[in-house]
C-alpha positions, 0 to 999 in steps of 0.5 A, spaced: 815 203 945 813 206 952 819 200 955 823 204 950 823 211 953 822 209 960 830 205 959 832 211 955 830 216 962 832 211 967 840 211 961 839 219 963 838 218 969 843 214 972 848 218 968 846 225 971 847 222 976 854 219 974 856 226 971 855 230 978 861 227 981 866 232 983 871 229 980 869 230 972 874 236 972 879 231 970 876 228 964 879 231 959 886 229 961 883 222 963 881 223 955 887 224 952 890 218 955 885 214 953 886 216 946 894 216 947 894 209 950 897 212 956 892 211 961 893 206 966 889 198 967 884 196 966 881 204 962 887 203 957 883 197 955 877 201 954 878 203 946 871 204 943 868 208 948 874 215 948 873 214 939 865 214 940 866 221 944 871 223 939 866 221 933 860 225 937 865 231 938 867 231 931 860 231 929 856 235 933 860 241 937 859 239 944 864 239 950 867 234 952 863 232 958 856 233 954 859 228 949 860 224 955 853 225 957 850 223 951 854 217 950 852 214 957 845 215 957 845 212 950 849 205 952 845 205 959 839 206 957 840 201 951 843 196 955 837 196 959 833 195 954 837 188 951 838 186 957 830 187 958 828 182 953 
């Protein structure tokens, strides 16, 4: 259990990290064409991860970069734990 949140805040930590680039102002037009198909390789073949936002964004009312956020830190931190086992 304690493995588990500690992979969860270092999932937290690395997206922080990852959201204060200067250059998030483009991600909702980069979200628009993931979800349109328009965006260019290899991110128009990265289908699951713009329909997780949207499901998180129509589920609960947040913007589009705290959804982003979530979804990050979620994988990140459950990634480390599989691949810890």
């Amino acid at each position: 259990m304690i493995l588990l949140m500690l992979y969860g805040l270092l999932g937290l930590a690395i997206t922080y990290s990852w959201l204060r680039l200067p250059n998030m102002d483009h991600l909702p037009g980069w979200h628009a064409k993931m979800i349109g198909g328009t965006a260019a390789a290899p991110n128009q073949y990265r289908m699951l991860t713009p329909w997780i936002i949207e499901a998180l964004c129509s589920a609960f009312p947040v913007p589009l970069q705290r959804a982003y956020f979530i979804e990050r830190a979620l994988v990140t931190g459950a990634t480390l734990f599989a691949f810890d086992r």
